[in-house]
N, CA, C and O atoms as a Tripos MOL2 file, in Angstrom:
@<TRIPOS>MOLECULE
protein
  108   107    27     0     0
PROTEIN
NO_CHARGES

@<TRIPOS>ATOM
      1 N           0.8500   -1.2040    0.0000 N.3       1 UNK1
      2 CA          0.0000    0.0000    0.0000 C.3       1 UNK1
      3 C           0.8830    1.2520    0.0000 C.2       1 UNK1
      4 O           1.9760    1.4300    0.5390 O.2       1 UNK1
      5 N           0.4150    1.7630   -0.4620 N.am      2 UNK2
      6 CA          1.3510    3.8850   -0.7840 C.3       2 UNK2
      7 C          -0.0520    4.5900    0.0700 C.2       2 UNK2
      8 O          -1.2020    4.1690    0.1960 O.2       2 UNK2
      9 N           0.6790    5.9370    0.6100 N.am      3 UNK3
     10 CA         -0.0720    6.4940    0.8240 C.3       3 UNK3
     11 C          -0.5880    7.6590    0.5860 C.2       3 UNK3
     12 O           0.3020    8.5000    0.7120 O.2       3 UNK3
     13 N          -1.7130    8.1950    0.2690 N.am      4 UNK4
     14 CA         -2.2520    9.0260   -0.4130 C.3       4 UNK4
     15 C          -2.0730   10.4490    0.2500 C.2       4 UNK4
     16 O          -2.2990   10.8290    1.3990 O.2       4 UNK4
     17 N          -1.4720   11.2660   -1.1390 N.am      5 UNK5
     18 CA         -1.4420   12.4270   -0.5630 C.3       5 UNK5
     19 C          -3.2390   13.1870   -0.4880 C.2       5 UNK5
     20 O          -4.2590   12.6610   -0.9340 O.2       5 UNK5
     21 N          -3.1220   14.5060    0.2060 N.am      6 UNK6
     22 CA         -4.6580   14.8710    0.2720 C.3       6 UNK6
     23 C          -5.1290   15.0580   -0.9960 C.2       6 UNK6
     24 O          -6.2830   14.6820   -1.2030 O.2       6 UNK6
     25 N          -4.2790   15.7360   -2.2380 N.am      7 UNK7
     26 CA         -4.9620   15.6380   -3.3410 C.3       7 UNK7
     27 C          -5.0380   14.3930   -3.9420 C.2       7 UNK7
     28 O          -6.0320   14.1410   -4.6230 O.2       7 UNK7
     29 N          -3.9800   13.4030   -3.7790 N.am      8 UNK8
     30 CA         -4.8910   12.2860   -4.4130 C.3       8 UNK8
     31 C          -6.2790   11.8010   -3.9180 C.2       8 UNK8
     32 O          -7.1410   11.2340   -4.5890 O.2       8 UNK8
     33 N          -6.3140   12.1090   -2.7220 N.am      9 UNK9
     34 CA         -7.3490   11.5000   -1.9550 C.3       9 UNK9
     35 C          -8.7530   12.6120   -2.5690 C.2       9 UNK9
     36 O          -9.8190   12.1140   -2.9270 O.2       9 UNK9
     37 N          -8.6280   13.3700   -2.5820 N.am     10 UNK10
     38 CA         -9.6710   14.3060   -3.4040 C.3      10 UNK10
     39 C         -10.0600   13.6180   -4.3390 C.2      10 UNK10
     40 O         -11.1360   13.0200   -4.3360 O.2      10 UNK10
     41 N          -9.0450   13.6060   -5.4810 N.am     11 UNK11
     42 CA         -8.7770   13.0150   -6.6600 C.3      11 UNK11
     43 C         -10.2940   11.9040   -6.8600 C.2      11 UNK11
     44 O         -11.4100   11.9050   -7.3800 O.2      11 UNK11
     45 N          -9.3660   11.0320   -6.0300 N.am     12 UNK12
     46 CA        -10.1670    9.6030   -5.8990 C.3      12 UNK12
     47 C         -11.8520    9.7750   -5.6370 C.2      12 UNK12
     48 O         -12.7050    9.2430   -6.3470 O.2      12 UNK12
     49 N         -12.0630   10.4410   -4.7270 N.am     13 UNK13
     50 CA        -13.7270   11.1740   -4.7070 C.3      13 UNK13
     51 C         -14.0070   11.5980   -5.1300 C.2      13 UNK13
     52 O         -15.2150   11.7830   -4.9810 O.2      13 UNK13
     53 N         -13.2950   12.3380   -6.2390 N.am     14 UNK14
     54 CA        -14.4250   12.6950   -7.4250 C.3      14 UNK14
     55 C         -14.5050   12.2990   -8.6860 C.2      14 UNK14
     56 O         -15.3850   12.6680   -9.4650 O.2      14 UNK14
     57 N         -13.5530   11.4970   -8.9600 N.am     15 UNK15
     58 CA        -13.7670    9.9790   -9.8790 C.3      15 UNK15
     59 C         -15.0530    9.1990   -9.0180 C.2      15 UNK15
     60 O         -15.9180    8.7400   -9.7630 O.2      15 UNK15
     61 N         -15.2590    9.0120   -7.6600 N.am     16 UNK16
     62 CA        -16.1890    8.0820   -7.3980 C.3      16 UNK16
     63 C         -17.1360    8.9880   -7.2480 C.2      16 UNK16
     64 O         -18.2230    8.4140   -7.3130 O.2      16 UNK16
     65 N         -17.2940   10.4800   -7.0260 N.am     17 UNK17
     66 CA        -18.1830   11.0120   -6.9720 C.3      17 UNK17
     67 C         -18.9390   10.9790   -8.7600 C.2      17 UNK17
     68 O         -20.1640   10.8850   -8.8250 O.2      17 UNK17
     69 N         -18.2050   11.0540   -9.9530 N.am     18 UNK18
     70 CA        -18.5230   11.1860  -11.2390 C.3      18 UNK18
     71 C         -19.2020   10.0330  -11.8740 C.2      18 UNK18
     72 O         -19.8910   10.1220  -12.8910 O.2      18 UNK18
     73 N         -18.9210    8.7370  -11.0860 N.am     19 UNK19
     74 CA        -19.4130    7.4590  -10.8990 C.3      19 UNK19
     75 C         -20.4100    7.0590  -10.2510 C.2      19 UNK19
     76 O         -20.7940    5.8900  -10.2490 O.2      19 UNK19
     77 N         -20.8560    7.8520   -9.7240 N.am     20 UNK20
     78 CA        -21.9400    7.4130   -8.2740 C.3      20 UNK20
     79 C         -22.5900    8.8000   -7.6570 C.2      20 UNK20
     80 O         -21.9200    9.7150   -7.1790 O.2      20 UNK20
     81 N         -24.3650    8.7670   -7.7870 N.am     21 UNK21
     82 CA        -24.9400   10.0740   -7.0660 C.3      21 UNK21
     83 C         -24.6700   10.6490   -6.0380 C.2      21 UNK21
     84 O         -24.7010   11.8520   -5.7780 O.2      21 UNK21
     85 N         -24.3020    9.4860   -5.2170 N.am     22 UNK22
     86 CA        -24.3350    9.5510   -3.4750 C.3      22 UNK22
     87 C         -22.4130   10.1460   -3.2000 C.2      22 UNK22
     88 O         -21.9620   10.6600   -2.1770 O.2      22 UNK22
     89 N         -21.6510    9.8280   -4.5140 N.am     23 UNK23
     90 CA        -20.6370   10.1680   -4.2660 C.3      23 UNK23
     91 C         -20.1410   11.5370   -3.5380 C.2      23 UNK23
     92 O         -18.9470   11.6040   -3.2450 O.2      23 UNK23
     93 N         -20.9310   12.5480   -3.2540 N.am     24 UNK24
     94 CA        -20.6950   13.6410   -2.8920 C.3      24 UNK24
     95 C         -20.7110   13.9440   -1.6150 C.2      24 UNK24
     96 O         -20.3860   14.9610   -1.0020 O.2      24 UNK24
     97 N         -21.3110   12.4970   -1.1620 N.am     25 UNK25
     98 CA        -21.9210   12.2430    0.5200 C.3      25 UNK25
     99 C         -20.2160   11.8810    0.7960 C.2      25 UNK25
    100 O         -19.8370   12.1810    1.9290 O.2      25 UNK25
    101 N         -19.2960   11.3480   -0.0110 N.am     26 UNK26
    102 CA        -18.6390   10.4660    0.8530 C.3      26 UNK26
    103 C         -17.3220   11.5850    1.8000 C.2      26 UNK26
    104 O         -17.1310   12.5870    1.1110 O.2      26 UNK26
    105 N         -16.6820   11.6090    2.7710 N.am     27 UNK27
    106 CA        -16.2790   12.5210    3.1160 C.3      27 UNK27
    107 C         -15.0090   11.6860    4.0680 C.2      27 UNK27
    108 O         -14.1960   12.3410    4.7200 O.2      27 UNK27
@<TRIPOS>BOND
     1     1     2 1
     2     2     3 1
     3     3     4 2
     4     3     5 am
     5     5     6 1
     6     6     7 1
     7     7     8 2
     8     7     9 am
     9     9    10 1
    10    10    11 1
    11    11    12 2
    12    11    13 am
    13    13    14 1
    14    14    15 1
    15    15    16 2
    16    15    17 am
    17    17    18 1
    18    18    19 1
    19    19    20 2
    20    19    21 am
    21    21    22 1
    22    22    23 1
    23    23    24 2
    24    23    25 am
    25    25    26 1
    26    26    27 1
    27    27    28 2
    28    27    29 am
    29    29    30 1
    30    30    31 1
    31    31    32 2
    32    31    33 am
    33    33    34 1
    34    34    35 1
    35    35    36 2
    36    35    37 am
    37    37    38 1
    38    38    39 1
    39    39    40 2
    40    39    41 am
    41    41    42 1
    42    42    43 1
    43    43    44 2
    44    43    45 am
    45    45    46 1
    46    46    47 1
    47    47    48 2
    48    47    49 am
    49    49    50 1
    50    50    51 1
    51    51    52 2
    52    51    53 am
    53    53    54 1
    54    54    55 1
    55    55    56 2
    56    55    57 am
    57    57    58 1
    58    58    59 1
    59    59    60 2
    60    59    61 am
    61    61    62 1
    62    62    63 1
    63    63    64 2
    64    63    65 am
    65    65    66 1
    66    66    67 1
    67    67    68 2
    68    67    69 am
    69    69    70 1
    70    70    71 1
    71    71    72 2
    72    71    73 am
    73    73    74 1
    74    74    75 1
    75    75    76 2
    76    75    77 am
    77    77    78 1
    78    78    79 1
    79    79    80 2
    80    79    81 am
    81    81    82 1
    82    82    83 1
    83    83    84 2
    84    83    85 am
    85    85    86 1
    86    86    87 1
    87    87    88 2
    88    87    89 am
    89    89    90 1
    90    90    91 1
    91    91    92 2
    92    91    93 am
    93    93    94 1
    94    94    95 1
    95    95    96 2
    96    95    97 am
    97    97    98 1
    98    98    99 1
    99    99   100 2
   100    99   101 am
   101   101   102 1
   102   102   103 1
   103   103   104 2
   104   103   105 am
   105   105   106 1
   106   106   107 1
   107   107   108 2
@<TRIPOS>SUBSTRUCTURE
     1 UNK1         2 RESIDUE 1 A UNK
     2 UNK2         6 RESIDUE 1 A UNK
     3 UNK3        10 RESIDUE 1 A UNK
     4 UNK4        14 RESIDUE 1 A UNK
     5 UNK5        18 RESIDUE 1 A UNK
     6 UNK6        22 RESIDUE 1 A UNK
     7 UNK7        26 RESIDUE 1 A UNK
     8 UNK8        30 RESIDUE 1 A UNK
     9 UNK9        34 RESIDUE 1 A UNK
    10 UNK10       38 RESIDUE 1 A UNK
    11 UNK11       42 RESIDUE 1 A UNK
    12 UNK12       46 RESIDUE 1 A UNK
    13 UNK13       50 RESIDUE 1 A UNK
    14 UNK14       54 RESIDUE 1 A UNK
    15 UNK15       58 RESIDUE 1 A UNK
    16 UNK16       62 RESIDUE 1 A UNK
    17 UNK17       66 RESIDUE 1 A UNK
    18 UNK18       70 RESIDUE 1 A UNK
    19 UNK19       74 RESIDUE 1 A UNK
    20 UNK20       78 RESIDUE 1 A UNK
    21 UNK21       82 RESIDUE 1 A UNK
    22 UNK22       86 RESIDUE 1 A UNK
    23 UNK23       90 RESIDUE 1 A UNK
    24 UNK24       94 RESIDUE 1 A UNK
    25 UNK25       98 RESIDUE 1 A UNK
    26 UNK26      102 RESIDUE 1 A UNK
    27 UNK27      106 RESIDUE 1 A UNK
């Protein structure tokens, strides 16, 4: 495992947010 800087971690939520309605919930 690597660990995610904060923008990747953004990153990643809004690929799953662009994927998924509820994605915006996730926090």
């Amino acid at each position: 495992m690597f660990e995610l800087t904060g923008f990747q971690r953004d990153l990643l939520y809004v690929i799953a947010g662009a994927e998924r309605p509820s994605g915006q919930e996730i926090k």
